[in-house]
Rosetta silent file (secondary structure, phi, psi, omega in degrees, C-alpha in Angstrom):
SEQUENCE: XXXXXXXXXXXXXXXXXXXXXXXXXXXXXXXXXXXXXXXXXXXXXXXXXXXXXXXXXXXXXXXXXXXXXXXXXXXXXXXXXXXXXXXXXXXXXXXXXXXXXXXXXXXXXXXXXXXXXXXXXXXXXXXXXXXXXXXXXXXXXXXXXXXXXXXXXXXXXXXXXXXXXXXXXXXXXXXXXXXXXXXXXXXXXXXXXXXXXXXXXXXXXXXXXXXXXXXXXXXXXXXXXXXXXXXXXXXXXXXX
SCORE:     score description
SCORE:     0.000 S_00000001
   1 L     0.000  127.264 -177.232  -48.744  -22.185   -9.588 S_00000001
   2 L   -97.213  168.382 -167.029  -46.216  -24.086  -11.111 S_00000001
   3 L  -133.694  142.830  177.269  -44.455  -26.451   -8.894 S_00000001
   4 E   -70.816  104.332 -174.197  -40.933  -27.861   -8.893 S_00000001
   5 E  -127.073  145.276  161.269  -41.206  -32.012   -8.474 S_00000001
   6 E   -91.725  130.257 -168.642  -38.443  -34.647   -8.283 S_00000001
   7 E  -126.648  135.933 -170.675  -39.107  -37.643   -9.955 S_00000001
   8 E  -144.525  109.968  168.452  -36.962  -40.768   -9.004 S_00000001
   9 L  -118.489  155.384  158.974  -37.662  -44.078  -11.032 S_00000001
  10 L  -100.003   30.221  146.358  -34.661  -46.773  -12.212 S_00000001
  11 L  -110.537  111.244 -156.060  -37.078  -47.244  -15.247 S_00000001
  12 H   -63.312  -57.704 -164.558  -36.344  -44.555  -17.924 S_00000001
  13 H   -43.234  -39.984 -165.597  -40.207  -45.345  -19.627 S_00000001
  14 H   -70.462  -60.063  152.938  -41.236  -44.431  -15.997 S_00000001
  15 H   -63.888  -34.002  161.858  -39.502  -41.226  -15.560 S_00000001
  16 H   -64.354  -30.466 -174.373  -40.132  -40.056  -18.654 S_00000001
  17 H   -71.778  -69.317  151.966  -43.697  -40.631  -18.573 S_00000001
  18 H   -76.670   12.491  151.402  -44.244  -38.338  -15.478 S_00000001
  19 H   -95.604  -13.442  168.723  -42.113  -35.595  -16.689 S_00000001
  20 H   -32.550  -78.919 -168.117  -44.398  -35.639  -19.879 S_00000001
  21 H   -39.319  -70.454 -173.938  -47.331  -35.706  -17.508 S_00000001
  22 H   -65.235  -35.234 -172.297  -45.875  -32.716  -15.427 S_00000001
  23 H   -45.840  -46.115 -175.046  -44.723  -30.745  -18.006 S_00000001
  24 H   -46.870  -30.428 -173.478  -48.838  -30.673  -19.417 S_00000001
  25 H   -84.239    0.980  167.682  -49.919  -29.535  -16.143 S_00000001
  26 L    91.980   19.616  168.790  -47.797  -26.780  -16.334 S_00000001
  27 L  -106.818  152.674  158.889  -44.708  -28.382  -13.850 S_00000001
  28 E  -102.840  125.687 -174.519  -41.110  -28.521  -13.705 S_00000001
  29 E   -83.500  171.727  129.942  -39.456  -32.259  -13.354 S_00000001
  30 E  -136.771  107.843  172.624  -36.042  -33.170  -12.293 S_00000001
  31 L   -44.856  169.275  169.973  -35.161  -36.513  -12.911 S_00000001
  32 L  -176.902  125.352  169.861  -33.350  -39.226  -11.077 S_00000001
  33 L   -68.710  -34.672  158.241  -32.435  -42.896  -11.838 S_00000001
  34 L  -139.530 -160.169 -131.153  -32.199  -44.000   -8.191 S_00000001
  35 H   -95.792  -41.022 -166.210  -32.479  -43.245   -4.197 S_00000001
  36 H   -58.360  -45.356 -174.887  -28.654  -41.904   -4.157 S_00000001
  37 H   -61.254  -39.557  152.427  -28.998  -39.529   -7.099 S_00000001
  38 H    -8.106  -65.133 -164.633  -32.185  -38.608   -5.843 S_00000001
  39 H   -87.514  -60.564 -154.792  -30.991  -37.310   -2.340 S_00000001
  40 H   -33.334  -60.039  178.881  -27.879  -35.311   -4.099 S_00000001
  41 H   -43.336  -26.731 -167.622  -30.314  -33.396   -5.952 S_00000001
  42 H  -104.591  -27.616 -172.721  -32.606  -32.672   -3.378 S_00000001
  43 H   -77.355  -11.075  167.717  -29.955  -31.706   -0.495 S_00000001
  44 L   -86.434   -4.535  179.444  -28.639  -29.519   -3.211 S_00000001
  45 L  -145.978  176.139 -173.595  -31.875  -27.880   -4.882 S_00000001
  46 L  -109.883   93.649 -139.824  -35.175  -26.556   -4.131 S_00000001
  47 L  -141.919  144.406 -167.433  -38.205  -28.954   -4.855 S_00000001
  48 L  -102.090   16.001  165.233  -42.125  -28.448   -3.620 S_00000001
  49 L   170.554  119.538  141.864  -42.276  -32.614   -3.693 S_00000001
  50 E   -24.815  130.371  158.106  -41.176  -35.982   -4.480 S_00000001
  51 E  -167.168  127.756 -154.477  -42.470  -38.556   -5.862 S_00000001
  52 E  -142.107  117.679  145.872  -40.239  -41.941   -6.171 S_00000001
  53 E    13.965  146.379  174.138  -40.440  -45.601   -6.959 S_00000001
  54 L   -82.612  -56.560 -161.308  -40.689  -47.487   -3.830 S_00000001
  55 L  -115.347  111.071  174.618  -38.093  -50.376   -4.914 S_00000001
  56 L  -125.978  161.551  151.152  -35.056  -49.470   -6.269 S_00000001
  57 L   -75.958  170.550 -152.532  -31.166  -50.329   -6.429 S_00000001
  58 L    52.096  -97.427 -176.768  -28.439  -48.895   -4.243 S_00000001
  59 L  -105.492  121.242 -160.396  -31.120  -46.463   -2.197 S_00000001
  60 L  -105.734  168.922 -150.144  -34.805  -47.356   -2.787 S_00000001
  61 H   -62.303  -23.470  179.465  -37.679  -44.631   -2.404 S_00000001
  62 H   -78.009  -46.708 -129.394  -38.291  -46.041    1.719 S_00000001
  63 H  -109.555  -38.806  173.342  -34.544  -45.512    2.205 S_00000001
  64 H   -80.441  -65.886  172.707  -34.808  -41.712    0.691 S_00000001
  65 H   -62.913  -26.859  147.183  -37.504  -40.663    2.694 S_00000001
  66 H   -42.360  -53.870 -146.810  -36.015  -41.622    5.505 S_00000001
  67 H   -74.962  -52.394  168.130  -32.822  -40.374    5.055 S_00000001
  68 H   -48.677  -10.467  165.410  -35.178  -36.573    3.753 S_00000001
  69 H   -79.761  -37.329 -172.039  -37.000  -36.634    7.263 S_00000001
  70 H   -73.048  -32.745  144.487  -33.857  -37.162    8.937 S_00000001
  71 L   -78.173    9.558  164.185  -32.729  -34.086    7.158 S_00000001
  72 L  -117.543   -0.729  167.848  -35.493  -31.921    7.695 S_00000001
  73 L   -84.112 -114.022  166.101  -34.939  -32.934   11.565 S_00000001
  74 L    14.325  -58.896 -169.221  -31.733  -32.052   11.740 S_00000001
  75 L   -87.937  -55.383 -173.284  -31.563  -28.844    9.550 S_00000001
  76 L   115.368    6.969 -169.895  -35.478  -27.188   10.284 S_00000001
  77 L   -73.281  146.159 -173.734  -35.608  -27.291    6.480 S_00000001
  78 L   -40.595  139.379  115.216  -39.340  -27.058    5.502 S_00000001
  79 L    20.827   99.885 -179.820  -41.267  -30.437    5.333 S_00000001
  80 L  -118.870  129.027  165.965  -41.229  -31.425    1.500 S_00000001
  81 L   -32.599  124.152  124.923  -44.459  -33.256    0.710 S_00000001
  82 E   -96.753  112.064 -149.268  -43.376  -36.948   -0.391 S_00000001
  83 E  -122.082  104.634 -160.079  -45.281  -39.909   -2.691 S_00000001
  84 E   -96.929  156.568 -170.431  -44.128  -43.027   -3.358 S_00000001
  85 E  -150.899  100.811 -167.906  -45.053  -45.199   -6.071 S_00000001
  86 E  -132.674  164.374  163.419  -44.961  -48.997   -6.700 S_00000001
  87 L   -39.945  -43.953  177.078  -46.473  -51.340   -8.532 S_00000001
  88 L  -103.429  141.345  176.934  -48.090  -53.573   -6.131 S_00000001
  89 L  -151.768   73.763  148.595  -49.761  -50.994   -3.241 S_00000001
  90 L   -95.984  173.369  174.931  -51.035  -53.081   -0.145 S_00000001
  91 H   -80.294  -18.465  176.166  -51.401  -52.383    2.647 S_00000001
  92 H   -52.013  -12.017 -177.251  -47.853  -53.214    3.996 S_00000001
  93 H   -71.976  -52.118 -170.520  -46.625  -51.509    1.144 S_00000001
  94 H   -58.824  -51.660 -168.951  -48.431  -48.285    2.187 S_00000001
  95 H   -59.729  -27.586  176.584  -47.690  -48.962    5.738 S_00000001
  96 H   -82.813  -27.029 -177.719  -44.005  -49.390    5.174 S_00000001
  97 H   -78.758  -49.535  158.696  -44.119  -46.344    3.145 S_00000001
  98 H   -51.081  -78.186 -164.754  -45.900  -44.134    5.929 S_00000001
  99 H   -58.020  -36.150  154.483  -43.504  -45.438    8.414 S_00000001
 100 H   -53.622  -27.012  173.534  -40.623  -44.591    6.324 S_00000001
 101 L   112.218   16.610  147.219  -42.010  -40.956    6.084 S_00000001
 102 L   -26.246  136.632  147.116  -44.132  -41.017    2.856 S_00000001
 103 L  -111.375   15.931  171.919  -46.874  -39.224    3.019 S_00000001
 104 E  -179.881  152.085 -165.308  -48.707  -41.514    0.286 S_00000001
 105 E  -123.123  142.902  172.390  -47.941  -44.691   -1.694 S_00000001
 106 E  -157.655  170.095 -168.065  -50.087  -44.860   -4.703 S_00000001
 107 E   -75.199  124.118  176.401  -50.229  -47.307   -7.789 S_00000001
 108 L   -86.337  154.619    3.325  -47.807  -46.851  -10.746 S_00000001
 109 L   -91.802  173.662 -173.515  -48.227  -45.369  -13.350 S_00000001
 110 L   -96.880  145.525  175.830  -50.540  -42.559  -12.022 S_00000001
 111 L  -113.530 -173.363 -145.324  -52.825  -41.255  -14.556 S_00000001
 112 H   -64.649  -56.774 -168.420  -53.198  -37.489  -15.115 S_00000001
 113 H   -83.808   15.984  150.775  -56.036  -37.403  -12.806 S_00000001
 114 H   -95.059  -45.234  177.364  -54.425  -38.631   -9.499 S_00000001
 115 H   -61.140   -4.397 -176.405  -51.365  -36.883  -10.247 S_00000001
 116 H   -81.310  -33.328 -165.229  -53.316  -33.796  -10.507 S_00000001
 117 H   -68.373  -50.877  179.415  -55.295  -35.057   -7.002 S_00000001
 118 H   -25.197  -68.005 -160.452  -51.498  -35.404   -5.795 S_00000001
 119 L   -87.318    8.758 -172.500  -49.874  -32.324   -6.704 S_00000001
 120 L   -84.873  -44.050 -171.027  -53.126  -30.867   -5.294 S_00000001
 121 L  -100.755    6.782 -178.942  -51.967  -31.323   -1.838 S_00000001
 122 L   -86.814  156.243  165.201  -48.109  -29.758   -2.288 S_00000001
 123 L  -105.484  116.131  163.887  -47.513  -26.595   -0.661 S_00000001
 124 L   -57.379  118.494 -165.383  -45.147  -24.648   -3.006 S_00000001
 125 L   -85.018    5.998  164.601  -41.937  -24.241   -1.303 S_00000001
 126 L  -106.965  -44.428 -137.170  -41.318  -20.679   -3.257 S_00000001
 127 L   164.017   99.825 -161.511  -44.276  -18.853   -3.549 S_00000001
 128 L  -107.384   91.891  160.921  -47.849  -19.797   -2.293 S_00000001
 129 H   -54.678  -94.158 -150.300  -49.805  -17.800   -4.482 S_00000001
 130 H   -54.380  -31.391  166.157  -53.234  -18.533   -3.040 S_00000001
 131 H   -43.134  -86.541 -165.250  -51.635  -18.252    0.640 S_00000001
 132 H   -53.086  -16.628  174.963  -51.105  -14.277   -0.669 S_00000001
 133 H   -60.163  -68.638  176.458  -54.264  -14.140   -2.839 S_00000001
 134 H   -30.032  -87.978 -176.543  -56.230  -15.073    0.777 S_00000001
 135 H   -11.343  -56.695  172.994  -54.197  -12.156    2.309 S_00000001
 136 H   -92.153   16.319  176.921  -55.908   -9.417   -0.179 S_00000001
 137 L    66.322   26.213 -177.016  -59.066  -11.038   -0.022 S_00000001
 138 L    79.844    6.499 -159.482  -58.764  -12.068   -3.607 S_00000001
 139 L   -85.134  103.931 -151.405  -58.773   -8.417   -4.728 S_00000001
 140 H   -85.355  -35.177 -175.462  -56.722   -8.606   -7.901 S_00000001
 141 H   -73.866  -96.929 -162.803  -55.307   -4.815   -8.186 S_00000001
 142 H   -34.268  -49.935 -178.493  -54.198   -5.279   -4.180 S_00000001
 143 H   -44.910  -52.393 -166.699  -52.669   -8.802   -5.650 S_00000001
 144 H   -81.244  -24.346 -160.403  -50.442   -7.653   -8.256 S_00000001
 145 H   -67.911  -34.727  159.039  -49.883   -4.126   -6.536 S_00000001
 146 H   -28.210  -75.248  144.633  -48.524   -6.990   -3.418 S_00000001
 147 H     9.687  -90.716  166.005  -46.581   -8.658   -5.840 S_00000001
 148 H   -43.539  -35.339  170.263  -44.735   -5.930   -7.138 S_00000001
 149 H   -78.082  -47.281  175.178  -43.533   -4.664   -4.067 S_00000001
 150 H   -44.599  -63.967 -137.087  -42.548   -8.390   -2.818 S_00000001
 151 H   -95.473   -6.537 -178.244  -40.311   -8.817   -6.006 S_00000001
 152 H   -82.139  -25.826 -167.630  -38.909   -4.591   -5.730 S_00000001
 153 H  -105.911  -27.885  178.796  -37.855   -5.615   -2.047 S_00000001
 154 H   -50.986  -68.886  159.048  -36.698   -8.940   -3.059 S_00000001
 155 H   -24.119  -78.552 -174.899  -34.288   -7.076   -5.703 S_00000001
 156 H   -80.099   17.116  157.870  -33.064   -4.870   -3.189 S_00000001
 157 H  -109.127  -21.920  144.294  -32.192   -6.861   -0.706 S_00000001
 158 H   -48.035  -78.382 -169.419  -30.355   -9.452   -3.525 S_00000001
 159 L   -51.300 -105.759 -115.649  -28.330   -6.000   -3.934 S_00000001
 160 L   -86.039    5.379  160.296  -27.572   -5.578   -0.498 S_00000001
 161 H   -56.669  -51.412 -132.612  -26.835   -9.738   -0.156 S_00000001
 162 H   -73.505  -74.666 -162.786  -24.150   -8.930   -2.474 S_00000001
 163 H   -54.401  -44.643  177.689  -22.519   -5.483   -0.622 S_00000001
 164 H   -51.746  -33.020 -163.062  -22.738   -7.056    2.672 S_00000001
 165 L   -21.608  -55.213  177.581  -20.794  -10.570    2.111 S_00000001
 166 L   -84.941   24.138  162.581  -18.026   -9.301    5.038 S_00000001
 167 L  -122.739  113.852 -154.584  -20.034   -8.004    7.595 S_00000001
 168 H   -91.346  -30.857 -168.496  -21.776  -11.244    9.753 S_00000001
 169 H   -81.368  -40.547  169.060  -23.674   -8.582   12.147 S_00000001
 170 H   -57.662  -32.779 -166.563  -25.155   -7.007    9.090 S_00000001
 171 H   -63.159  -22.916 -164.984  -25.688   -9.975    7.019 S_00000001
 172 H   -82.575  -24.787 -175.305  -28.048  -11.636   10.102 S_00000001
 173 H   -44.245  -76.246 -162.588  -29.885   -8.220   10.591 S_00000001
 174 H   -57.142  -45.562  164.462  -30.828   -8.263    6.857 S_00000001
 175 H   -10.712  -59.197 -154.729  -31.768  -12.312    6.978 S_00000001
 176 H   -85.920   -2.691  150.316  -33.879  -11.685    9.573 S_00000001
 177 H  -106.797   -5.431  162.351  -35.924   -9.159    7.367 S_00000001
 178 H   -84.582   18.362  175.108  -36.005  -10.658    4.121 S_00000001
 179 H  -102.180   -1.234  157.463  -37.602  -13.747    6.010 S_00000001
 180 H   -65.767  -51.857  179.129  -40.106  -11.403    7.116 S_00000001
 181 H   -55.597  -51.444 -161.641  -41.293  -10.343    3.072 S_00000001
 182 H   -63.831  -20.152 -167.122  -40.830  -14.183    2.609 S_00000001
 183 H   -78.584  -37.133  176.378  -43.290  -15.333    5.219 S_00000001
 184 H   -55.085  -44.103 -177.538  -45.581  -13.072    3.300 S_00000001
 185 L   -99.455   13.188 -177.625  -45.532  -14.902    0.331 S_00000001
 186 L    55.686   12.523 -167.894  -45.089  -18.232    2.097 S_00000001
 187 L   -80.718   88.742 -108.301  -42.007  -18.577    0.435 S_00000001
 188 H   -92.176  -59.653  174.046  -40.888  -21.600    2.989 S_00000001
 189 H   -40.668  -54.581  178.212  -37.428  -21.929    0.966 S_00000001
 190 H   -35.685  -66.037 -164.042  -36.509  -18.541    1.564 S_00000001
 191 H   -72.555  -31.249  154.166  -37.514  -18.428    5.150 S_00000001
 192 H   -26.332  -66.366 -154.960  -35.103  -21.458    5.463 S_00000001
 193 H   -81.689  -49.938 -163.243  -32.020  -20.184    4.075 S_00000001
 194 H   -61.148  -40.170 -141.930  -32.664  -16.934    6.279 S_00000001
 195 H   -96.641  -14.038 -171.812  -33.631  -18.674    9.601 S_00000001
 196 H  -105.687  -58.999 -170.115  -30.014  -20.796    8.723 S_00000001
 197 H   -82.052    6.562  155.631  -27.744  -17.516    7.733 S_00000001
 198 L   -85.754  -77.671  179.282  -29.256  -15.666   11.423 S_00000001
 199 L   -49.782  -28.482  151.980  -28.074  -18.425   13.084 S_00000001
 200 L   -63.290  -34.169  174.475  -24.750  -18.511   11.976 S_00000001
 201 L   -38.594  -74.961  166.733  -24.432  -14.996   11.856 S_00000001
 202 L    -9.618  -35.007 -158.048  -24.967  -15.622   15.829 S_00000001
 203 L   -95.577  133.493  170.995  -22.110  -17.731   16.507 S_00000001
 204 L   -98.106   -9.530  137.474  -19.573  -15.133   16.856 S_00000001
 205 L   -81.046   34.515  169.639  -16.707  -17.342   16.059 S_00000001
 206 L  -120.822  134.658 -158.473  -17.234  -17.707   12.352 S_00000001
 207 L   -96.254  167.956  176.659  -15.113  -15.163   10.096 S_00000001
 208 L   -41.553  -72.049 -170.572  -17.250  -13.767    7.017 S_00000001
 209 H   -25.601  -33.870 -171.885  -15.580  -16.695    4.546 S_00000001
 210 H  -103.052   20.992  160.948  -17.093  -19.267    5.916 S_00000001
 211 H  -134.160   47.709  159.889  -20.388  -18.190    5.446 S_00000001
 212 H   -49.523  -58.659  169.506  -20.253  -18.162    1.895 S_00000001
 213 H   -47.526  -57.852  147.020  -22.318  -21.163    1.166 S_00000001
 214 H   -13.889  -52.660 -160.518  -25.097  -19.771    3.417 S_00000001
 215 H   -82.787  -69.377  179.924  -25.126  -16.617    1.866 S_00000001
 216 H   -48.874  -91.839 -129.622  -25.407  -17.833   -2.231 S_00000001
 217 H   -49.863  -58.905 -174.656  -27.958  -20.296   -1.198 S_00000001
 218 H   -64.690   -2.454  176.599  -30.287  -17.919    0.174 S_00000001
 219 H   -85.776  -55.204 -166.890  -29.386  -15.512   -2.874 S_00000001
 220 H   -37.685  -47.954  176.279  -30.251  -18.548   -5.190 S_00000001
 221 H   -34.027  -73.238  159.324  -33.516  -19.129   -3.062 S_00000001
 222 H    -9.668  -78.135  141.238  -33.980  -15.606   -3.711 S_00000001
 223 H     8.750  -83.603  179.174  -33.672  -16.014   -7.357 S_00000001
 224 H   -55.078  -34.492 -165.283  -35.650  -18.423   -7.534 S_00000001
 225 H   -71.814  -78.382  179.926  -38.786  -16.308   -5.448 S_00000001
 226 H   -17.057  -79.387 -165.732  -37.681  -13.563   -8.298 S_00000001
 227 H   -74.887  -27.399  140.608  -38.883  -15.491  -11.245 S_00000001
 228 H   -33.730  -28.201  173.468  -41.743  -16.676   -9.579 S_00000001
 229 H   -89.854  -16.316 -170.683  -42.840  -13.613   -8.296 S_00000001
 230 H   -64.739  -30.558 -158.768  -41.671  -12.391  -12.328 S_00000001
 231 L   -68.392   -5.235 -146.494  -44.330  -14.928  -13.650 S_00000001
 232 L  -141.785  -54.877  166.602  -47.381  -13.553  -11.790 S_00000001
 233 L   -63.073 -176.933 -161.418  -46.060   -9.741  -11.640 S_00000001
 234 L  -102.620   23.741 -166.508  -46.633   -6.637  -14.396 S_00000001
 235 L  -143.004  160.926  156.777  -42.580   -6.484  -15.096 S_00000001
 236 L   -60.827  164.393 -171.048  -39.732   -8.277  -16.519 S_00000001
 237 L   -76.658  143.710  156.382  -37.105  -10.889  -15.141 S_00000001
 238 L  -158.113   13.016 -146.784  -34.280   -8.419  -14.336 S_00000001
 239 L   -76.544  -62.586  165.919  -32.869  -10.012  -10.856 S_00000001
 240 L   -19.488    0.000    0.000  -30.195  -11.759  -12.259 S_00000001
């Protein structure tokens, strides 16, 4: 499964070096030169982990995981797996890192085979293939036939995202069933943006308009589920 990681160094040899490193394994990077750019990216996109220099200028990697816990309080947005990385790794380093909301400090640079031990432990925040694999008991014809249905209902409820935009009692009804298909596939992002657009729906003093932003995000989520579920199913990308 490939997995989506943010990588946040101020040393370009540094970032570059572990988007090499993910790209071999079959990952997608997205870079970032410090703690601020770092958080834009992440309150704005959909990423199955971190992993960020400890000591940085403006907001260093302790300052960023704080501020992403503090935002996964706040919102309910899924837990995203965070790793910190410094030069020096004692323990107060670790300990500072943990208390910040790390869930591991480890020695830079990482070589292929701890980042693999790393990225070992993310739960994919789109699409937990082996979560749904478990489900069919590993039975590859039940897998793909799974599959295929997940991304045919995914499609048609991305149509019916679209046709709905002015009606807030339909749009939470349908929410609250694509986060049912999504739970199936563990797709965590998904069940976020749904579990966010029901509750707004709820508040009956919010006109349609203003729950535009709501609405695209969970189509992007969506999207996103799409070519993931395209990569693994027997059909073409067509969601878009």
């Amino acid at each position: 499964m490939s997995l989506r990681v943010l990588v946040v160094d101020d040393a370009l040899v540094n970032r570059l070096l572990l988007s090499q490193q993910l790209d071999h394994l079959g990952h997608q990077a997205q870079l970032a030169e410090d703690g601020a750019q770092a958080l834009r990216l992440w309150l704005g996109g959909r990423f199955d982990g971190v992993i960020t220099d400890c000591n940085m200028p403006r907001l260093d990697g302790y300052a960023l995981a704080r501020a992403i816990r503090e935002h996964e309080r706040r919102s309910g947005r899924p837990q995203c797996r965070v790793v910190g990385m410094s030069a020096t790794v004692t323990p107060a380093v670790w300990a500072h890192g943990r208390a910040a909301g790390m869930d591991d400090c480890l020695l830079k640079p990482l070589s292929l085979k701890r980042l693999v031990q790393t990225l070992a432990q993310i739960s994919p925040a789109v699409l937990d293939l082996e979560h749904v694999q478990r489900l069919v008991g590993y039975d590859e014809a039940a897998l793909q036939a799974l599959l295929d249905e997940l991304r045919t209902s995914n499609f048609r409820d991305l149509q019916q995202l679209s046709r709905l935009q002015g009606n807030v009692e339909a749009l939470g009804v349908l929410a609250h069933r694509i986060k049912g298909a999504a739970r199936i596939a563990r797709a965590k992002e998904v069940v976020y943006r749904c579990e966010r657009l029901e509750r707004r729906c709820s508040d009956k003093t919010l006109a349609p308009e203003h729950l535009k932003k709501d609405v695209e995000a969970l189509r992007q989520a969506m999207l996103y589920l799409d070519r993931q579920l395209a990569s693994h199913a027997g059909w073409s990308n067509h969601a878009e």
